[in-house]
C-alpha positions in Angstrom: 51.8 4.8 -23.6 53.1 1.6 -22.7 51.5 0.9 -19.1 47.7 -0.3 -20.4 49.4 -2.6 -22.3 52.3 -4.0 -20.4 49.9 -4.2 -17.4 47.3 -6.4 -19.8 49.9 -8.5 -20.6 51.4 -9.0 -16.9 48.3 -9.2 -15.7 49.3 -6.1 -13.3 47.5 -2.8 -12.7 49.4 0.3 -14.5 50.3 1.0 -11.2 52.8 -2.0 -10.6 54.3 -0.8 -13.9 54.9 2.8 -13.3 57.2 1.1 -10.6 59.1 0.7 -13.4 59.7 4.0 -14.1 60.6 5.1 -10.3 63.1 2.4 -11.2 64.2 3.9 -13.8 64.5 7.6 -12.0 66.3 5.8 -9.1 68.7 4.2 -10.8 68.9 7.5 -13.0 69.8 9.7 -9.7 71.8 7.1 -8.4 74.6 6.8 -11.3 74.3 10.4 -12.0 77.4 11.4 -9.7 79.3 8.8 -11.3 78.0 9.9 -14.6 78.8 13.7 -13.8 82.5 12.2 -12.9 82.8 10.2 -16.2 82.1 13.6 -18.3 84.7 15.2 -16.2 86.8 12.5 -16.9 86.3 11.2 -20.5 84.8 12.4 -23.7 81.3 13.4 -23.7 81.1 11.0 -27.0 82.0 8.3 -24.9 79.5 8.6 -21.8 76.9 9.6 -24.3 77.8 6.8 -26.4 77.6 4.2 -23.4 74.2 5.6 -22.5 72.8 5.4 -25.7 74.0 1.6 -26.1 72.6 0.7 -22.9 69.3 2.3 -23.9 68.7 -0.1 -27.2 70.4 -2.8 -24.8 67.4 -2.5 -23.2 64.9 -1.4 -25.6 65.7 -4.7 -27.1 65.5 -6.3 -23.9 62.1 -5.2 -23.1 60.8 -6.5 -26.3 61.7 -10.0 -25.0 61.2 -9.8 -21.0 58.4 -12.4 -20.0 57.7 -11.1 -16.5 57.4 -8.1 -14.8 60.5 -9.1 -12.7 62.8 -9.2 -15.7 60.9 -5.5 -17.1 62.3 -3.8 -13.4 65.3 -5.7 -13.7 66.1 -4.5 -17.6 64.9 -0.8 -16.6 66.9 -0.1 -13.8 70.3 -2.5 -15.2 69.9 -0.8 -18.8 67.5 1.8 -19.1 68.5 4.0 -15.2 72.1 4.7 -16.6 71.3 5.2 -20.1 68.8 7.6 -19.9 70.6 9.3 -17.0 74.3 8.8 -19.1 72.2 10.3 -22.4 70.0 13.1 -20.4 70.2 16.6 -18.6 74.1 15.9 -17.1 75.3 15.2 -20.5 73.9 18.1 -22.8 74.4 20.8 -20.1 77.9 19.7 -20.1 78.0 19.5 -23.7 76.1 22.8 -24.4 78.5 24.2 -21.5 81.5 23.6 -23.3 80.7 25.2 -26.9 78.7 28.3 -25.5 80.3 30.9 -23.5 78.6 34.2 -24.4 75.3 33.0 -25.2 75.0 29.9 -22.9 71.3 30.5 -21.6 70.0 30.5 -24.6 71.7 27.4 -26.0 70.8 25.6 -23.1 67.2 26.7 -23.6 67.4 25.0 -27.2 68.7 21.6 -26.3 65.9 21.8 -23.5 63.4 22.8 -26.3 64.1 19.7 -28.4 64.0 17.5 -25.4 60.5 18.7 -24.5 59.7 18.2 -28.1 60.1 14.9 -28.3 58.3 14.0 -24.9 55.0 15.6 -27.4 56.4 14.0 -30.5 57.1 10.1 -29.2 53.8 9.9 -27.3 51.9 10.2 -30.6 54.3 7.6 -32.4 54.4 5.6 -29.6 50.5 5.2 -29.2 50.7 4.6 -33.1 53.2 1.8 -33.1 51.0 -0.3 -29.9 48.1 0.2 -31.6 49.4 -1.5 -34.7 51.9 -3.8 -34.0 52.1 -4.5 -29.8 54.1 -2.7 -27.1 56.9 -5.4 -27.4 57.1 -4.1 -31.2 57.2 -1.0 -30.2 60.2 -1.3 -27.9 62.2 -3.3 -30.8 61.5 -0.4 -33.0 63.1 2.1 -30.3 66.3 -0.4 -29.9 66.8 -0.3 -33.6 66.2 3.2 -33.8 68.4 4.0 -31.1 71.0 1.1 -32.7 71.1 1.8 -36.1 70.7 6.2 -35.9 71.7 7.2 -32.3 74.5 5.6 -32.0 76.0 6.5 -35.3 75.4 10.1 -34.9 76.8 10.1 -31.3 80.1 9.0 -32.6 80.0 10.8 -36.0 78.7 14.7 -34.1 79.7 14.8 -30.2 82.4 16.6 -29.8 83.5 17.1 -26.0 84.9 20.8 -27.1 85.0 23.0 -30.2 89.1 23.3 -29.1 88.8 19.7 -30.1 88.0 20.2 -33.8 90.1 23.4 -34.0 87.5 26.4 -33.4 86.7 28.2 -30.3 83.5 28.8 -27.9 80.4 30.6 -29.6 82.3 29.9 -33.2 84.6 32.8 -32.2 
């Protein structure tokens, strides 16, 4: 949703900002061992936590960058790790740790809500350019992610359900 218009703007083809997102995926893969160590390490809430404020970090960044330099720079500094410190390595751990007997199909969930959104944010996405600019639309997703993501990371993760007193699968 965002390449036509960041590439207008840049005066790039959509190409040249796609490179932005194999930024993004490289930094992603690259920090995911250290992000897979962190969960072993720390509490979930806290790696998820990082990764979400990193992501309106940068959503908020983006809204301001004035080249294309500073839009690979702010991907791969703040939107790599948090998407990779937020995605797959996180809720498998996650999921991992409060399902035991019915594991498959709790992971199948959290990958159903994940897909759901890649159909959902598209549509808001295109909604938001159209009426108020991609940079607008980026300032919406840092506040979103700011003032609701974060909150609910730290109120709801819970590394394990030993944690709050209950055991896997609400046994």
């Amino acid at each position: 949703m965002f390449f036509k218009a960041i590439a207008a703007e840049f005066g790039d083809s959509r190409l040249g900002v796609a490179l932005g997102l194999t930024i993004t995926q490289t930094v992603g893969a690259l920090a995911a061992p250290m992000i897979g160590r962190a969960l072993d390490r720390y509490p979930i809430r806290r790696v998820i936590g990082a990764g979400a404020i990193s992501m309106s970090l940068g959503f908020l960044a983006l809204s301001q960058v004035e080249t294309q330099l500073q839009f690979y720079l702010v991907l791969g500094a703040f939107i790599g790790f948090g998407a990779g410190a937020m995605g797959g390595l996180a809720t498998a751990k996650l999921v991992t740790n409060w399902f035991d007997a019915r594991r498959g199909f709790a992971l199948g969930i959290a990958a159903t809500g994940i897909s759901l959104s890649g159909v959902v944010m598209p549509a808001v996405t295109a909604t938001i350019i159209e009426s108020f600019g991609w940079r607008a639309a980026f300032l919406l997703y840092g506040a979103f992610t700011t003032l609701v993501v974060v909150p609910v990371v730290v109120r709801w993760v819970v590394t394990r359900p030993e944690d709050m007193g209950l055991a896997p699968d609400g046994a």
